[in-house]
C-alpha positions as CSV (number, residue, x, y, z in Angstrom):
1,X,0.0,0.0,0.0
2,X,2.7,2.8,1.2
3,X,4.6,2.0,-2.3
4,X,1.8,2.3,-4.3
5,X,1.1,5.5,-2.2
6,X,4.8,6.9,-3.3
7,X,4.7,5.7,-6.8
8,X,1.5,7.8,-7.3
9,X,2.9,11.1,-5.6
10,X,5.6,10.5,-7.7
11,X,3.6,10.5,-10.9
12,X,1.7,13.2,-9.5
13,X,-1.2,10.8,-9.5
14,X,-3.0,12.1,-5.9
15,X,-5.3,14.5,-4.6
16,X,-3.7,17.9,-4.4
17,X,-3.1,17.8,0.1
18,X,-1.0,15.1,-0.8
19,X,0.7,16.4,-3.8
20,X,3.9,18.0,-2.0
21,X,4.2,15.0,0.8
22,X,7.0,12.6,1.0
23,X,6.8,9.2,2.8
24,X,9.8,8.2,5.3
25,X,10.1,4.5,6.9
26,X,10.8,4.9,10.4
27,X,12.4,1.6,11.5
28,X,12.6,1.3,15.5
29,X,15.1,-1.5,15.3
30,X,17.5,1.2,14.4
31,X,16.0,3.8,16.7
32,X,16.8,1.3,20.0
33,X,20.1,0.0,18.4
34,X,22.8,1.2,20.4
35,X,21.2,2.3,23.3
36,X,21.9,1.0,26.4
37,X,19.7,3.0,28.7
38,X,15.9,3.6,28.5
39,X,16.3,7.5,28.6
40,X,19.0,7.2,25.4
41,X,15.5,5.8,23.3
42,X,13.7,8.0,24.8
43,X,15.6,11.3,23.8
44,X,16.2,9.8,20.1
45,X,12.2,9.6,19.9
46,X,11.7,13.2,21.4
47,X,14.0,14.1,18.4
48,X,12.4,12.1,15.9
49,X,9.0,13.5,16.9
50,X,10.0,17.2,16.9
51,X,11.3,16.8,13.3
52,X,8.2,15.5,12.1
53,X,6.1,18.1,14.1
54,X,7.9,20.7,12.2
55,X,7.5,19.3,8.8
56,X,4.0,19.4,7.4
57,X,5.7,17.8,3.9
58,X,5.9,14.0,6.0
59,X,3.8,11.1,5.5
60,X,5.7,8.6,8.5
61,X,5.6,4.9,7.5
62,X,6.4,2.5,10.7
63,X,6.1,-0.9,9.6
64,X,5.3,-4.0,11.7
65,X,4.3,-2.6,14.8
């Protein structure tokens, strides 16, 4: 579904409030990977979060949750 999604932004193939948007995968293998303590996650997350607060442009694609 969330490639079919992208393949029709890209061909410009969507209604116009999602004509300027642009799909990110957010794996949270990677997020915890690396951190040994629960507040490390927990500060990557705040700063995952606050970028995609400030960007209207983001469609955020978390798969197998």
């Amino acid at each position: 579904i969330v490639e079919g999604l992208a393949q029709r932004i890209m061909e410009g193939r969507v209604p116009i409030f999602l004509a300027n948007k642009r799909i990110v995968a957010l794996d949270l293998s990677l997020i915890v990977a690396g951190t040994k303590y629960r507040g490390q996650f927990e500060e990557r997350l705040k700063g995952i979060l606050k970028e995609l607060k400030e960007s209207k442009e983001l469609i955020v694609f978390i798969d197998e949750i």
